[in-house]
LOLO-280570 format. One record per residue (C-alpha): residue number from 1; y, x, z. Coordinates in Angstrom, 1 decimal. Layout:
<sites>
site dovex = NUM, Y = Y, X = X, Z = Z
...
</sites>
This chain:
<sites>
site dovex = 1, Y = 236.2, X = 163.6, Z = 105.0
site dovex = 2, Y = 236.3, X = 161.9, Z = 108.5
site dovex = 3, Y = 238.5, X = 159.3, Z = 106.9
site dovex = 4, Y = 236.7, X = 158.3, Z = 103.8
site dovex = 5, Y = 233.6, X = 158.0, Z = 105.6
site dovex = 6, Y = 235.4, X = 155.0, Z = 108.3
site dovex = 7, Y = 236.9, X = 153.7, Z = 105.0
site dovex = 8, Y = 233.5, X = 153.3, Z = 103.6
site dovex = 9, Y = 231.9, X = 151.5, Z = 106.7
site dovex = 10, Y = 234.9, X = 149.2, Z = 106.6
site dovex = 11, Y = 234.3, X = 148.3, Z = 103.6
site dovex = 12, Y = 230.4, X = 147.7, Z = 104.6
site dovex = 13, Y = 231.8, X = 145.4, Z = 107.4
site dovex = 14, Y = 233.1, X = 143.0, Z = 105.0
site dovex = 15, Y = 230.0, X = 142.5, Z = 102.5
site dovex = 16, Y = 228.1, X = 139.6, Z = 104.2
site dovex = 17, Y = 224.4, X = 139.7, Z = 104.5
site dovex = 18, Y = 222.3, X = 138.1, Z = 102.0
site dovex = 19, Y = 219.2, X = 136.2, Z = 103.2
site dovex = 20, Y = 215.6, X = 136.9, Z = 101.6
site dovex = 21, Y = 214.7, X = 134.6, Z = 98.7
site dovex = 22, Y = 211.6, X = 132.4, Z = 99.6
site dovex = 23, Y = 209.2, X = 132.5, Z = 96.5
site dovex = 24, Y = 207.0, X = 130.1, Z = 96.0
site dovex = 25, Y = 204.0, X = 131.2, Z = 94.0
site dovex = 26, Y = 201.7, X = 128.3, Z = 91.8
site dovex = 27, Y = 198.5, X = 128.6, Z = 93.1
site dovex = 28, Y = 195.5, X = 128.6, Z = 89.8
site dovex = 29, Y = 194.2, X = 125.7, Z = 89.3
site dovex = 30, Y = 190.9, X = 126.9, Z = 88.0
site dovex = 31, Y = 190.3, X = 129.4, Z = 90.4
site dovex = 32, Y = 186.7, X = 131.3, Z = 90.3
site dovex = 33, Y = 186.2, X = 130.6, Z = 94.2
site dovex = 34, Y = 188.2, X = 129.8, Z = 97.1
site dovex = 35, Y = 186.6, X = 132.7, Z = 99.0
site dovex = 36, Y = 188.2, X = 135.6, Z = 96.8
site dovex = 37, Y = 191.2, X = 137.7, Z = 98.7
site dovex = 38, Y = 192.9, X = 137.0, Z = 95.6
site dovex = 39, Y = 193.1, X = 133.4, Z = 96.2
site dovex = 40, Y = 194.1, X = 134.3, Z = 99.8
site dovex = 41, Y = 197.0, X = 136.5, Z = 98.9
site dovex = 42, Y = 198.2, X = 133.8, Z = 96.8
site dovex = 43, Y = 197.9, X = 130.9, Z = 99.4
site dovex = 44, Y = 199.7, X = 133.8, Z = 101.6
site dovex = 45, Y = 202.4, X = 134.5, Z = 99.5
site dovex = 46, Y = 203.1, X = 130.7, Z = 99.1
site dovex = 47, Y = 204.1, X = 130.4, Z = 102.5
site dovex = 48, Y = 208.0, X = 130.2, Z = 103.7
site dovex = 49, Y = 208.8, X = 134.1, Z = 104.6
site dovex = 50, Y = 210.6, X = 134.3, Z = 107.7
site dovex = 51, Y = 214.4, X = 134.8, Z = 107.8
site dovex = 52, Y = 215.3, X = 137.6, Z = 109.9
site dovex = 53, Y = 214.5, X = 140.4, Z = 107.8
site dovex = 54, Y = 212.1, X = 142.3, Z = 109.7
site dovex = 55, Y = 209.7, X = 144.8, Z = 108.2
site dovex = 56, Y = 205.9, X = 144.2, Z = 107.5
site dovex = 57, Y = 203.9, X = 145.0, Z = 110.2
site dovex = 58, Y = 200.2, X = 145.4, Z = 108.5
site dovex = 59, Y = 200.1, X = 147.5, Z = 105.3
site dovex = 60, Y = 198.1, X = 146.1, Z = 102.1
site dovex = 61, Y = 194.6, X = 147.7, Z = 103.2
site dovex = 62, Y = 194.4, X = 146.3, Z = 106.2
site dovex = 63, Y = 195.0, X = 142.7, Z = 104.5
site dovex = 64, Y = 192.8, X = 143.5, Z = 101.8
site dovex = 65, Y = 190.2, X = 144.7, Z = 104.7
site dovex = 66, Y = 190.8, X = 141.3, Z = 106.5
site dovex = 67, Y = 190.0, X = 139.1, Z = 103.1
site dovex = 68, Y = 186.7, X = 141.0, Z = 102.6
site dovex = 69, Y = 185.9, X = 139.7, Z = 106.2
site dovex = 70, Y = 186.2, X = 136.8, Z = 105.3
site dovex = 71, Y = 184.6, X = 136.3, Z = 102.6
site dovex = 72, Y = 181.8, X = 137.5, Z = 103.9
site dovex = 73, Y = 181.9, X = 135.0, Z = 106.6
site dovex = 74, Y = 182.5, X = 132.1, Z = 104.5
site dovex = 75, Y = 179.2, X = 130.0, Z = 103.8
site dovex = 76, Y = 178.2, X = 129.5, Z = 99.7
site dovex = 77, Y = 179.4, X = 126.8, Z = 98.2
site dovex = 78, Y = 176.0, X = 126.3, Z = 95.8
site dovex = 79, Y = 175.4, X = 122.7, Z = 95.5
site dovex = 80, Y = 172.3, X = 123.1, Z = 94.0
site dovex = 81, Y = 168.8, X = 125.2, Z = 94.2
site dovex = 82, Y = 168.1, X = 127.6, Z = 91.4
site dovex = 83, Y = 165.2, X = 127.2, Z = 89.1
site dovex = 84, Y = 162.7, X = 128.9, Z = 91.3
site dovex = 85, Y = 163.0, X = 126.8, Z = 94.0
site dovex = 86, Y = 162.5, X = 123.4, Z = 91.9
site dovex = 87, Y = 159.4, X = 124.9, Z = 90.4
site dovex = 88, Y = 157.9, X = 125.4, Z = 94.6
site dovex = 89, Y = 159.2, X = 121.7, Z = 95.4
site dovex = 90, Y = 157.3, X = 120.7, Z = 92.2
site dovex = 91, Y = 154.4, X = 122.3, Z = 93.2
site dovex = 92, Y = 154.9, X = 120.8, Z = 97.1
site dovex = 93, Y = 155.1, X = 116.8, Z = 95.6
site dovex = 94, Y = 152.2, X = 117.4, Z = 93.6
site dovex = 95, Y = 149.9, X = 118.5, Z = 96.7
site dovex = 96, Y = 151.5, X = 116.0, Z = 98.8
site dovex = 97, Y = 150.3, X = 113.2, Z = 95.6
site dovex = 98, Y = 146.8, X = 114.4, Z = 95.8
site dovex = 99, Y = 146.7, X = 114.7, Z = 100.1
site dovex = 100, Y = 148.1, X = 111.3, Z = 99.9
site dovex = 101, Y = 145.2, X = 110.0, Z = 96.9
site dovex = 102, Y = 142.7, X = 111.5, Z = 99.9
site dovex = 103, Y = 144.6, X = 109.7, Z = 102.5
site dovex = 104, Y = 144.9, X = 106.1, Z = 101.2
site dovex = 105, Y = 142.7, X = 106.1, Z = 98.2
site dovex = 106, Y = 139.3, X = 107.9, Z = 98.9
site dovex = 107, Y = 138.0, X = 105.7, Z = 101.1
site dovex = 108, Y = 137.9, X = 102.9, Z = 98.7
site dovex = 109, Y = 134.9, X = 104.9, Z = 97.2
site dovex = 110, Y = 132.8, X = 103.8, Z = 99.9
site dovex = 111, Y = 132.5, X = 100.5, Z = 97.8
site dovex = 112, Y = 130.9, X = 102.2, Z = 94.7
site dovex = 113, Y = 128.5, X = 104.2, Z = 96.9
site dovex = 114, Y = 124.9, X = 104.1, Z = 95.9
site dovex = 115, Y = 121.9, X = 105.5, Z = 96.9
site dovex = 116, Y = 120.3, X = 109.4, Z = 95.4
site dovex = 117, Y = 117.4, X = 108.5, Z = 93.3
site dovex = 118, Y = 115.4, X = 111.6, Z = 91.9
site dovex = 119, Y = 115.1, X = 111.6, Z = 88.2
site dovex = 120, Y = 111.8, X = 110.7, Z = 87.1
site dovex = 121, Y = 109.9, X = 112.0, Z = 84.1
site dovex = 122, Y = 111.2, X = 108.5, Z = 82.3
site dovex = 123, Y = 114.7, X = 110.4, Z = 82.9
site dovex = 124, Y = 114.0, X = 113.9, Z = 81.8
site dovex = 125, Y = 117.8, X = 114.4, Z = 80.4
site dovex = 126, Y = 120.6, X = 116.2, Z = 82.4
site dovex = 127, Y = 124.2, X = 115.2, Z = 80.8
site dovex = 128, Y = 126.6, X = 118.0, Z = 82.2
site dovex = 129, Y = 130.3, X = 117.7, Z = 81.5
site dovex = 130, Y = 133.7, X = 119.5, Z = 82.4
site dovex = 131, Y = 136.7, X = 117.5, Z = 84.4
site dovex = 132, Y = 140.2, X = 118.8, Z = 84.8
site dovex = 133, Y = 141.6, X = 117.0, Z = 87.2
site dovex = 134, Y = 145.1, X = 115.6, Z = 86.6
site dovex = 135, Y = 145.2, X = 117.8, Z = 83.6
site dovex = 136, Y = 144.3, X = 117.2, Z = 79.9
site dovex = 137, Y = 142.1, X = 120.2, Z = 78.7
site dovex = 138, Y = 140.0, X = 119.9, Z = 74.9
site dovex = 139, Y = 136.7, X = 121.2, Z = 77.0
site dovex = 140, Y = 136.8, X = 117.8, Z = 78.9
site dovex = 141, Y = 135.4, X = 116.1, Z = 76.0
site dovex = 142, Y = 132.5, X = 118.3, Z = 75.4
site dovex = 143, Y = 129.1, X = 117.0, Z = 76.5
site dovex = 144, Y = 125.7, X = 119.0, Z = 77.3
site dovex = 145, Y = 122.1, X = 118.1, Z = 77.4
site dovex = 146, Y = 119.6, X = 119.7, Z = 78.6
site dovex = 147, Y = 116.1, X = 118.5, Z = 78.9
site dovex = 148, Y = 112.5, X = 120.7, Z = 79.8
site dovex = 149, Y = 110.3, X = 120.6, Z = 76.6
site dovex = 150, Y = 107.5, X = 119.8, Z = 78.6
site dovex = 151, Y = 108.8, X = 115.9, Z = 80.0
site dovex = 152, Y = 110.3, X = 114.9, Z = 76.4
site dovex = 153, Y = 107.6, X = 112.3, Z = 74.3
site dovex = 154, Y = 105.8, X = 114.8, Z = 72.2
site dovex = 155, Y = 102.2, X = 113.8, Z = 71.5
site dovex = 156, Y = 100.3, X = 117.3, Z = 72.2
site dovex = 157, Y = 100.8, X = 121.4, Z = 71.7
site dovex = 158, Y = 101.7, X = 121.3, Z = 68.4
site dovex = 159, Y = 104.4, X = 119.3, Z = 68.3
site dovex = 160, Y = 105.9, X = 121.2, Z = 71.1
site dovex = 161, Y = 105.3, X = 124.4, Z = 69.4
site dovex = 162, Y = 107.0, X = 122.6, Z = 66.2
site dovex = 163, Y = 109.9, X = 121.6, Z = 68.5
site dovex = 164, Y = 110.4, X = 125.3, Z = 70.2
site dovex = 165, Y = 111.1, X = 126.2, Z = 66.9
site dovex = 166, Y = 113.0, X = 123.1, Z = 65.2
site dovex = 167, Y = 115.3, X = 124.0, Z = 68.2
site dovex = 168, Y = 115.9, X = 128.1, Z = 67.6
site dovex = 169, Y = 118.5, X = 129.5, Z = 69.4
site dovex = 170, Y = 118.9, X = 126.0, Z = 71.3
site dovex = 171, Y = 115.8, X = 126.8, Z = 73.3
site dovex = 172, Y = 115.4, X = 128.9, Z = 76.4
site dovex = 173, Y = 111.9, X = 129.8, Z = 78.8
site dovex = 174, Y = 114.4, X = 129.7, Z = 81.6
site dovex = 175, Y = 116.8, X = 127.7, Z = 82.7
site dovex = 176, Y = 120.2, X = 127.8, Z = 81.3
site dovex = 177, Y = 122.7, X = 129.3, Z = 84.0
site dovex = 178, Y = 125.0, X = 126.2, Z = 83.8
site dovex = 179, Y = 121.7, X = 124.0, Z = 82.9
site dovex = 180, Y = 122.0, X = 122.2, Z = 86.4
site dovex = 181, Y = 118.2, X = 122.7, Z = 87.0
site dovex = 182, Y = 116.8, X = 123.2, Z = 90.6
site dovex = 183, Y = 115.2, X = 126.6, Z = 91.6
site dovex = 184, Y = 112.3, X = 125.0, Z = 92.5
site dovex = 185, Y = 111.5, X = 123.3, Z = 89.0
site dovex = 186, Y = 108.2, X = 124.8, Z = 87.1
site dovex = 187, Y = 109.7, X = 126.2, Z = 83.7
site dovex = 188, Y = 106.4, X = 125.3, Z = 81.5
site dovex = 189, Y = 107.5, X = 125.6, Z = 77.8
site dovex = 190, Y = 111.4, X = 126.2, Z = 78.5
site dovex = 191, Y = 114.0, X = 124.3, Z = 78.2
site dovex = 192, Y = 116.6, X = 122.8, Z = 75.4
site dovex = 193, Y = 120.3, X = 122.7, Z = 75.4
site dovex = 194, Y = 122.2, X = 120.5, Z = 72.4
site dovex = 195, Y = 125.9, X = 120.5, Z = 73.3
site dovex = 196, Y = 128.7, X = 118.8, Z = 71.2
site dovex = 197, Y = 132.7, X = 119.0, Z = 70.9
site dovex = 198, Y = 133.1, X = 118.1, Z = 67.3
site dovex = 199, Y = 134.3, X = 114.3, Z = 67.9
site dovex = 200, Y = 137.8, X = 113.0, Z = 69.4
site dovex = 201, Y = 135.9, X = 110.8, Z = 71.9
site dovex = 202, Y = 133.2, X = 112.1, Z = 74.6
site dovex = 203, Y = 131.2, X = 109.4, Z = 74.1
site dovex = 204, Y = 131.0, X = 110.3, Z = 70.5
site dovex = 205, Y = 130.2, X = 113.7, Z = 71.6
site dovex = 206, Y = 126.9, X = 112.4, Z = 74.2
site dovex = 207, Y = 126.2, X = 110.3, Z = 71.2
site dovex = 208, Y = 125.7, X = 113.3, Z = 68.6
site dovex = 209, Y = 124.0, X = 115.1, Z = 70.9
site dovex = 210, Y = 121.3, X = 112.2, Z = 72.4
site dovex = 211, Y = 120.9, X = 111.1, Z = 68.5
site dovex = 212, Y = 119.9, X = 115.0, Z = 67.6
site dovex = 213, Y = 117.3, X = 115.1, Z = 70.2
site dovex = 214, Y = 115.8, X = 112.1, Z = 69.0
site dovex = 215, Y = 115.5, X = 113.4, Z = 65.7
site dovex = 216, Y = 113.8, X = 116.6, Z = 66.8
site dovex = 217, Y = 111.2, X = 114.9, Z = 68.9
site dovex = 218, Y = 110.6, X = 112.6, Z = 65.9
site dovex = 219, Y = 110.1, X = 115.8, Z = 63.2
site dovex = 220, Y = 108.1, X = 117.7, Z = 65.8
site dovex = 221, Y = 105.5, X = 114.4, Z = 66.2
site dovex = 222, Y = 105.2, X = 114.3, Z = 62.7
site dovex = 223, Y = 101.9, X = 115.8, Z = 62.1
site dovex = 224, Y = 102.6, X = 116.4, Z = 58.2
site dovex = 225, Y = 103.0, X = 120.2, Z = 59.1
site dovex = 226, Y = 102.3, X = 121.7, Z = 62.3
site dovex = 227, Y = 103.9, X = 124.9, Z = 61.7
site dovex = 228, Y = 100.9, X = 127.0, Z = 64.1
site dovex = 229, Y = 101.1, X = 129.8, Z = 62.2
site dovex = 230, Y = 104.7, X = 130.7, Z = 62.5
site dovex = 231, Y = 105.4, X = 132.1, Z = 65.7
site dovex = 232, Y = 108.5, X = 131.4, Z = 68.3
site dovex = 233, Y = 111.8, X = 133.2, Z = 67.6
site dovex = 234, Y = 113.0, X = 135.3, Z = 70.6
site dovex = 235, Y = 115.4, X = 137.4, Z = 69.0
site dovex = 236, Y = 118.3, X = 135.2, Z = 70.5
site dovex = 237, Y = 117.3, X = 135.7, Z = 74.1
site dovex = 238, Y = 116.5, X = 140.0, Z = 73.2
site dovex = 239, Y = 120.0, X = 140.0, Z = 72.1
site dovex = 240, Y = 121.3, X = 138.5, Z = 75.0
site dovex = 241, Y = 119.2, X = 140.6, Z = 77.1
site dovex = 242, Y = 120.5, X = 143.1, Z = 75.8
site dovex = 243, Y = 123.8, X = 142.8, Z = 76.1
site dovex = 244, Y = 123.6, X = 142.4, Z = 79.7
site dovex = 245, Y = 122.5, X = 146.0, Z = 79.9
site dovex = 246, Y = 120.5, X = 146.1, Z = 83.2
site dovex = 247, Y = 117.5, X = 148.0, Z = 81.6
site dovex = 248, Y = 115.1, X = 144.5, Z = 81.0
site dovex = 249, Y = 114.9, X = 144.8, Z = 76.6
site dovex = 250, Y = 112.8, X = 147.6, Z = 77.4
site dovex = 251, Y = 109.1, X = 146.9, Z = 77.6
site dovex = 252, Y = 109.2, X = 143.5, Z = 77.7
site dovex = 253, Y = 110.8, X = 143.0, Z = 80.9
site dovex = 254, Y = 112.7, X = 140.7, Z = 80.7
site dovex = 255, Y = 109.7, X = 138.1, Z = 80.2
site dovex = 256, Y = 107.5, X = 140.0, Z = 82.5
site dovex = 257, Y = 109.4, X = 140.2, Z = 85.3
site dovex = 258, Y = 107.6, X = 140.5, Z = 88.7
site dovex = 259, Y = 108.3, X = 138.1, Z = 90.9
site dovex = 260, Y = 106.5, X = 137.0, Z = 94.7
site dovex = 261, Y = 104.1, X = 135.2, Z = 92.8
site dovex = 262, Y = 102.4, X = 138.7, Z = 91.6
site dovex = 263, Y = 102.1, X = 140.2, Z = 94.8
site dovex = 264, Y = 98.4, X = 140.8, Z = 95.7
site dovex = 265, Y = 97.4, X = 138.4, Z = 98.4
site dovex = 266, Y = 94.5, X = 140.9, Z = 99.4
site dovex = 267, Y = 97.6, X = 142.7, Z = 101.0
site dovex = 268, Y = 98.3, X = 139.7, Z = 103.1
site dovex = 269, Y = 96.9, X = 139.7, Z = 106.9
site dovex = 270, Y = 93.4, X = 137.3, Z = 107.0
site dovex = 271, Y = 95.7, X = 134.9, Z = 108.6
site dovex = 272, Y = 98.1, X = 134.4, Z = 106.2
site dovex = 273, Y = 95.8, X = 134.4, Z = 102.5
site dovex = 274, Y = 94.5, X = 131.1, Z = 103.3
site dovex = 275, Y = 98.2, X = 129.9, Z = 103.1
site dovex = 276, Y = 99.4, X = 132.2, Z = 99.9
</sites>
């Protein structure tokens, strides 16, 4: 037993050592990202191994576990922004245009300045229109007028009775909501509104409108038929009354409403009723 086992190490003398292959690995070419820990155990294993046959030291987790460290310390490698953030620098040049049009370009204005002169009862019409600034909207091509019945060229009561009612729904004892008519105005016989968005062109639109009106006046000066037995349709204004739902269709309200003007100015101290 004793001497087969020297034969054997005899024997195991004489076998010469054989040195570790080096293996070179290809590295992909089309690799996902250079931040993966495969990547990194490739460029690893591409390296020369060392020749003196010694054991590895650090097991496979703790080289996975070093990878994952660093990829997480590697930066990103995005060259550009997602869509999100193009949308927000959009938004950012487009405020900086219009801070830079108030910058540089608004105080040119001062050379088209002119003067506030109040419209006169030559002037009676109010032209109202809608801008969208830097943006092309249909409703930018629509054009109101409004006018009180009581400045427009009709010849006597009749004819603005005959125009109240030439005008229907078009007609209003109060101002219009978007009618741009001061609160201090008197409200007389109402007021008309003609509006127009029919034509490609807002000046086609003004023109409609403006060439309506003139037509109106011109029927309700024509004395052929007065029309004094028919009397004004308020229907339109009821129903819009109503709608609102705040109690006024009943009784009459809503054209009987009290207002400072009714209070009693026997109520008022002596000092003060010679001002009412």
């Amino acid at each position: 037993m004793a001497s087969s086992l020297s034969r054997c190490l005899s024997i195991a003398r004489t076998i010469p050592l054989r040195t570790p292959r080096v293996t070179q690995n290809v590295a992909l070419k089309n690799h996902f990202s250079s931040s993966s820990a495969v990547f990194a155990r490739q460029k690893r294993n591409t390296e020369v191994a060392p020749t003196s046959g010694k054991r590895r030291n650090v097991s496979v987790l703790e080289e996975d576990l070093e990878d994952a460290w660093d990829t997480i310390d590697l930066e990103d490698e995005i060259e550009d922004a997602p869509s999100l953030d193009h949308i927000i620098l959009e938004q950012q040049r487009q405020m900086l245009h219009y801070m830079r049009l108030i910058e540089h370009e608004m105080p040119k204005l001062v050379a088209y300045r002119k003067d506030f002169i109040p419209p006169t009862p030559d002037t009676p019409l109010i032209v109202r229109s809608v801008h969208y600034q830097g943006e092309a909207h249909p409703v930018s091509l629509k054009r109101v007028i409004v006018a009180p019945v009581d400045q427009l060229p009709l010849k006597d009561d009749a004819a603005k009775h005959k125009f109240i009612l030439l005008a229907g729904p078009r007609w209003s004892p109060v101002p219009h909501a978007d009618a741009g008519v001061g609160g201090t105005e008197i409200w007389g016989n109402g007021y008309v509104k003609i509006s127009c968005e029919d034509f490609p062109k807002a000046s086609q639109n003004l023109k409609w409108a403006s060439d309506t009106l003139d037509k109106m006046i011109e029927e309700a000066n024509n004395g052929a038929d007065s029309f004094a037995d028919v009397p004004v349709d308020l229907r339109h204004l009821m129903s819009k009354v109503r709608k609102a739902k705040k109690g006024d269709h009943r009784g009459y309200r809503a054209f009987n409403r009290t207002t400072l003007r009714d209070f009693p100015q026997e109520w008022l101290p002596p000092t003060a009723q010679h001002n009412a």
